[in-house]
C-alpha positions as CSV (number, residue, x, y, z in Angstrom):
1,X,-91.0,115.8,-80.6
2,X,-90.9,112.3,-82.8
3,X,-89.9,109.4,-81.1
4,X,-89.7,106.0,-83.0
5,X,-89.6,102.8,-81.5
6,X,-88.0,99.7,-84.2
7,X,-87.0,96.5,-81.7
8,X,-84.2,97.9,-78.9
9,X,-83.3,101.3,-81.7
10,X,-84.7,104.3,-79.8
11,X,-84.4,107.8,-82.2
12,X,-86.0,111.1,-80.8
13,X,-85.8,114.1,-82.7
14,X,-84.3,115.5,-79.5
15,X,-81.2,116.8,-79.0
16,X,-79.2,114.5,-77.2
17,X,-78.4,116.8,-74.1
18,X,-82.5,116.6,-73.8
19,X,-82.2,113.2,-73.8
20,X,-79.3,112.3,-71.4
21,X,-79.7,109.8,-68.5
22,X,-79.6,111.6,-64.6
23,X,-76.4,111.9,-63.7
24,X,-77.2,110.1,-60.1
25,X,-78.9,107.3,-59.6
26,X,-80.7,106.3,-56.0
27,X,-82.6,102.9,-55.4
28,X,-84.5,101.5,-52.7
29,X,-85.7,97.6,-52.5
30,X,-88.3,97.4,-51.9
31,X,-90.1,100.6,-52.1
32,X,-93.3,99.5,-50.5
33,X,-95.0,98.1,-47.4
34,X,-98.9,97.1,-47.4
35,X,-99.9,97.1,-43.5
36,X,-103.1,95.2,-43.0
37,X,-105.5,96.2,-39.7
38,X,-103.9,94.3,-37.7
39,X,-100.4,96.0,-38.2
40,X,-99.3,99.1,-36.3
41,X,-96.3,99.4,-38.2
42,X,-93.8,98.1,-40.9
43,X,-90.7,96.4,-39.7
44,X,-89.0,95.8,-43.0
45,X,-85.1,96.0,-43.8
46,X,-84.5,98.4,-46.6
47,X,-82.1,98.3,-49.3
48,X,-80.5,101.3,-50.8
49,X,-78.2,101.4,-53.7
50,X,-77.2,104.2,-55.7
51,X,-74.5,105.2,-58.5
52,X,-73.2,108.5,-60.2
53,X,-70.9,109.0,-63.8
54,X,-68.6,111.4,-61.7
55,X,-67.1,110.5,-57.9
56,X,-68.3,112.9,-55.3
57,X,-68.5,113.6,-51.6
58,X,-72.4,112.5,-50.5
59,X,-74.4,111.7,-48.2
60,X,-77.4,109.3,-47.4
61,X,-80.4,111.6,-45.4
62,X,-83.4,110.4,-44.1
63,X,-86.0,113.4,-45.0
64,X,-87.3,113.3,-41.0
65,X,-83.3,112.9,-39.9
66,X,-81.0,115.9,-39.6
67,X,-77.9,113.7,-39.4
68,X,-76.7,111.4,-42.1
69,X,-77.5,107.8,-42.4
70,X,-74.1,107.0,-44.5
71,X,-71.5,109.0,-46.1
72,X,-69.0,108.4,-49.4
73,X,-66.1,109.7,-50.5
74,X,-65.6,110.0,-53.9
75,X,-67.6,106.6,-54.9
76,X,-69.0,106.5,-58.0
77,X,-71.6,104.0,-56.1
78,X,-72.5,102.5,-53.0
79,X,-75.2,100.6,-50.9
80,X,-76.5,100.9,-47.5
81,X,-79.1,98.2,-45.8
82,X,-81.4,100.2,-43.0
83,X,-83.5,98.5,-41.2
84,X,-87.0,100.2,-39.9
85,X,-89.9,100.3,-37.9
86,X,-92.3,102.8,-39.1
87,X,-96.4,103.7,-39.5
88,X,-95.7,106.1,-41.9
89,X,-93.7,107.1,-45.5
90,X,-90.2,107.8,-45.6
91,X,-88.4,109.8,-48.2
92,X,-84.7,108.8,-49.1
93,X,-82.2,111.6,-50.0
94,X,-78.7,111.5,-51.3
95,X,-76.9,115.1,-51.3
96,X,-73.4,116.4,-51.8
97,X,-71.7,116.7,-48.4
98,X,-70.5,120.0,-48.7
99,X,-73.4,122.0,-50.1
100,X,-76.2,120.1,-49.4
101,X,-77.3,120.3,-52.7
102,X,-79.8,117.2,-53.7
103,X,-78.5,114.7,-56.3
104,X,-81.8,112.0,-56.0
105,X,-84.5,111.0,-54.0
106,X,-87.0,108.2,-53.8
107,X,-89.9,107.6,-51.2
108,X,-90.5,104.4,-49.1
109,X,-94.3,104.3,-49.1
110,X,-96.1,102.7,-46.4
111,X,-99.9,102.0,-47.2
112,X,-103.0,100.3,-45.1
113,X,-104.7,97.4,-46.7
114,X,-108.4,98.4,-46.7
115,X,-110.7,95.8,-47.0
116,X,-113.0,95.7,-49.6
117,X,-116.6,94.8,-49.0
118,X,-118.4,93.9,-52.2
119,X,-122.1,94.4,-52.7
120,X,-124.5,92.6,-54.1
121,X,-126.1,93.7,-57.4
122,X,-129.3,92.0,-57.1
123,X,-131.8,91.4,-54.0
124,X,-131.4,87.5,-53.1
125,X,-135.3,87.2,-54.0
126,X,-134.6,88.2,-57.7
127,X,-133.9,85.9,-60.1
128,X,-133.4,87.4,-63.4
């Protein structure tokens, strides 16, 4: 495989099936939440956009929910704002309503702030 970069002209020796964009899009802002210790959970309000080439019948899951947050039909794109309280990582699905079958997914990571102790290299008696 060659790929050359010259300013915004991208060529890959690729075919250009091997090359083409996903055909469904899915977006979450923002996609992150540091918790420090004092924090038992995130409460954040979550963004979710997403867009497809072709209009279809889907669905908006959360991985942990059986029942849909949101369905479309036949959008080409759409946006839903979720709000959450949570300890813990989330993962975002959008699927076609009829088959279930997964388009795009994206996680909502929730992390702990760890605080970092630094140690001294030298006893405070040494000098050099």
């Amino acid at each position: 495989m060659c790929i050359v970069y010259a300013g915004t002209l991208l060529y890959s020796s690729l075919p250009i099936a091997a090359v083409s964009l996903p055909a469904t899009s899915l977006e979450l802002t923002p996609k992150l939440c540091v918790l420090t210790n004092n924090e038992p959970v995130c409460h954040s309000h979550i963004d979710i956009k997403w867009a497809r080439e072709q209009p279809l019948l889907l669905c908006l899951f959360d991985k942990e929910i059986a029942n849909p947050l949101r369905c479309w039909e036949k959008q080409r794109k759409g946006q839903f704002h979720y709000q959450i309280n949570t300890d813990h990582s989330l993962t975002f699905q959008l699927r076609k309503q009829h088959d279930d079958t997964l388009l795009a997914s994206e996680i909502y990571q929730v992390i702990r702030a760890q605080a970092q102790y630094r140690q001294r290299r030298r006893k405070p008696w040494n000098f050099f």
